[in-house]
N, C-alpha and C positions, 0 to 999 in steps of 0.2 A: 727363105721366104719370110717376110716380116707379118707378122700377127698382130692382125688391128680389129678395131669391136667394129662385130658384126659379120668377120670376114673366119672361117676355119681351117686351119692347116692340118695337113694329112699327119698323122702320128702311127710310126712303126713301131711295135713291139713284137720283142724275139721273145717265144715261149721256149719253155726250158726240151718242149721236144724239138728245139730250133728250128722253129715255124716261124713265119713272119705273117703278122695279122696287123695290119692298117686298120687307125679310125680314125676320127678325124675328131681333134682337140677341138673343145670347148671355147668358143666365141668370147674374147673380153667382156661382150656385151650382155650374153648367157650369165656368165660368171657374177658380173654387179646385178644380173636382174637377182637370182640368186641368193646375192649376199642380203637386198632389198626387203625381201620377202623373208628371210630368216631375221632382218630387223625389226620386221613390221610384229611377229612375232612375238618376238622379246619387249618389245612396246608391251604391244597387248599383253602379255604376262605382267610387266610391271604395273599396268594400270590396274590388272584384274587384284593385285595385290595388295594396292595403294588402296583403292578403294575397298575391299574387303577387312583387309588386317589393319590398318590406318585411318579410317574413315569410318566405316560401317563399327569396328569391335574397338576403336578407338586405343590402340596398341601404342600408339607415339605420347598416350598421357604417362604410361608406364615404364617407356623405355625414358624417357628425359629424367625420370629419378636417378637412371642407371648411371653408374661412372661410366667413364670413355669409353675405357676397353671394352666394356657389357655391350653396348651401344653398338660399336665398331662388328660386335660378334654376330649381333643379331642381324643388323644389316647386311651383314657376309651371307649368313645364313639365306636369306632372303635372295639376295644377289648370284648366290651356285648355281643352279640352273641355269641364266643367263651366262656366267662367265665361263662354264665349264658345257654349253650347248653343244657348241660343233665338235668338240671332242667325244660325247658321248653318242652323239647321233650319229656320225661316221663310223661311229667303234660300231654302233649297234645294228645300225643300215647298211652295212656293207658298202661304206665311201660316200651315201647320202645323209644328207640334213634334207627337214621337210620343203625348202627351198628350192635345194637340188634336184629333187624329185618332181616336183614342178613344175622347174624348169628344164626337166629330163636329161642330166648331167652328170655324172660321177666320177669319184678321186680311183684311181687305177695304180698300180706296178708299174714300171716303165719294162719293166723285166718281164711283165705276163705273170707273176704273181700276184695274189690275192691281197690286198697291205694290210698290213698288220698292226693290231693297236699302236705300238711304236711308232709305227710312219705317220698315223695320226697323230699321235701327242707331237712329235717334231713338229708338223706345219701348225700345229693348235700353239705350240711354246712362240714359233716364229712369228702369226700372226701382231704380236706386241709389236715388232719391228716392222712385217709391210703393212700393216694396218692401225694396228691401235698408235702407236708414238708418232706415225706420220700423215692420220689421218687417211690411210687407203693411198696414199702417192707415190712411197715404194714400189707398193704392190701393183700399182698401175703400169709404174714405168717399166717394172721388171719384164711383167706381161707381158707388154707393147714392144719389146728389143728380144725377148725368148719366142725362139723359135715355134717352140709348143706352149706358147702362153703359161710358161710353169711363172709364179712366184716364188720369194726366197725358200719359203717353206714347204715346196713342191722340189726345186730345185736341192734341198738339203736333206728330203725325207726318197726322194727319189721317186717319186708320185710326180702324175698328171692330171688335169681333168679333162675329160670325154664330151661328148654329146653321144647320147641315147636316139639322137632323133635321124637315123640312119636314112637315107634317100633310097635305098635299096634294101627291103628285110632280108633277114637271115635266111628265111625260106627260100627269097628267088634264087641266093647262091647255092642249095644243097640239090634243086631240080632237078633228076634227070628224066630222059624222053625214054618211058617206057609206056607200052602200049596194054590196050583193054584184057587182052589176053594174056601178059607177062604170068608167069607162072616164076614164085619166088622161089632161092633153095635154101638160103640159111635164114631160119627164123630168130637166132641168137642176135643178129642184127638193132634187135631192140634195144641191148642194152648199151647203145650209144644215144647220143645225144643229139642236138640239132648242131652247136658247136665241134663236136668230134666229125660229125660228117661232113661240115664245113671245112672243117682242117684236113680232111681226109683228101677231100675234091681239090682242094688250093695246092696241095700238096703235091698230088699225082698230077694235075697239070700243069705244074709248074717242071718236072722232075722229068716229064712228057717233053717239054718243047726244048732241054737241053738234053736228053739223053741221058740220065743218071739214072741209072740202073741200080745203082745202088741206092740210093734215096725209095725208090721203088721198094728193094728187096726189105730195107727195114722198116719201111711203111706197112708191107705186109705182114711183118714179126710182127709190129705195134698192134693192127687189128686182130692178130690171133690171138695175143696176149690180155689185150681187153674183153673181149667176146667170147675166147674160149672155141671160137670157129676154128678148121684147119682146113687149109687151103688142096683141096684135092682135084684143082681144075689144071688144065697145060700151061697156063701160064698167070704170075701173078698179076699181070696187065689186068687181064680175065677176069683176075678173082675180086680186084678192088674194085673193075666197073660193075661187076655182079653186084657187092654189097655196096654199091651206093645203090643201083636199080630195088634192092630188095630194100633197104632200107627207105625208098621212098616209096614202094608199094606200101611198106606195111604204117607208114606213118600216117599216110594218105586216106588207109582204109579204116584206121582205127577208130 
């Protein structure tokens, strides 16, 4: 499926309890709105600085005395923030800059792990290459021919970007049809998540429509183990439609 701006392709990732959870990558178009707005940014910082330390405290009569290297040092100094922005704001946002958030997008694991400052710094070192050396035309093209719109430095750090802005919430996946009078039995149920219950559901029905009993069996070790619940119903079928029901009673009423 070819990845053009404007348009999203579906992105699989296997979690390490090899589960398969679909999103759908982040639009070329997402992506430059993105990079736009984290420039407009770094604008505004340089301005605010230009005219504060430069202008206003008149900083440039004292640094022109300075030899080269003094000169070159201070301007660096000046210059960290911006050069060193999406590196820090990913590390520190969990795969967003204030852009990305904006524009409701984030850098992921293609693996279902969390990435690690590491996978940041790779696509922050590569940026030079699809952006700065070539003006964004690398990273365009790369884009626009990758499947999941990775660039080089998505493609080298093993990252992708998302869209946040899901057509179906998380909620409407984890629903189930229980009624006014349901009477819950494991209250332990809580200490899952919206995400685990989603994985729980996807899971057993998927596991459902080929007959894999086994999939089943260790889906129900996985929730006892999390929960600390044990399963004392006839069957584990039973037990996971139980705690999805409970689990959405008690989310519901909370």
């Amino acid at each position: 499926m070819e990845a053009k701006i404007g348009i999203m392709t579906q992105l699989s990732i296997n979690t390490t309890q090899n589960v398969t959870i679909n999103f759908s990558s982040a639009s070329i178009g997402e992506r430059i709105a993105a990079y736009f707005l984290d420039s407009l940014i770094k604008i505004a910082y340089g301005i605010v600085v230009f005219y504060i330390f430069f202008y206003t405290l008149s900083l440039n009569l004292i640094i022109n005395k300075l030899d080269n290297w003094s000169r070159i040092a201070i301007y660096m100094i000046f210059a960290l923030p911006i050069i060193f922005y999406s590196l820090v704001q990913e590390s520190m946002l969990e795969g967003q800059t204030f852009g990305k958030k904006l524009v409701k997008i984030k850098v992921v694991k293609i693996d279902g792990y969390q990435a690690s400052f590491g996978d940041y710094l790779i696509r922050w070192l590569f940026r030079i290459i699809d952006i700065s050396m070539s003006s964004g035309i690398i990273g365009l093209i790369t884009m626009v021919v990758n499947q999941k719109t990775q660039r080089l430095g998505d493609i080298s750090a093993g990252t992708a970007v998302i869209t946040l802005k899901n057509k179906i919430n998380i909620s409407h996946t984890i629903l189930e049809d229980i009624g006014e009078e349901y009477i819950p039995k494991y209250t332990l149920v809580i200490k899952l998540s919206d995400n685990d219950a989603r994985i729980i559901k996807e899971t057993y029905q998927a596991a459902l429509k080929t007959s894999d009993y086994e999939i089943i069996n260790k889906l129900t070790s996985k929730i006892e183990a999390v929960t600390g619940i044990k399963n004392d119903l006839d069957s584990k079928k039973e037990f996971i439609q139980t705690i999805l029901k409970d689990y959405n009673y008690y989310t519901q009423n909370m």
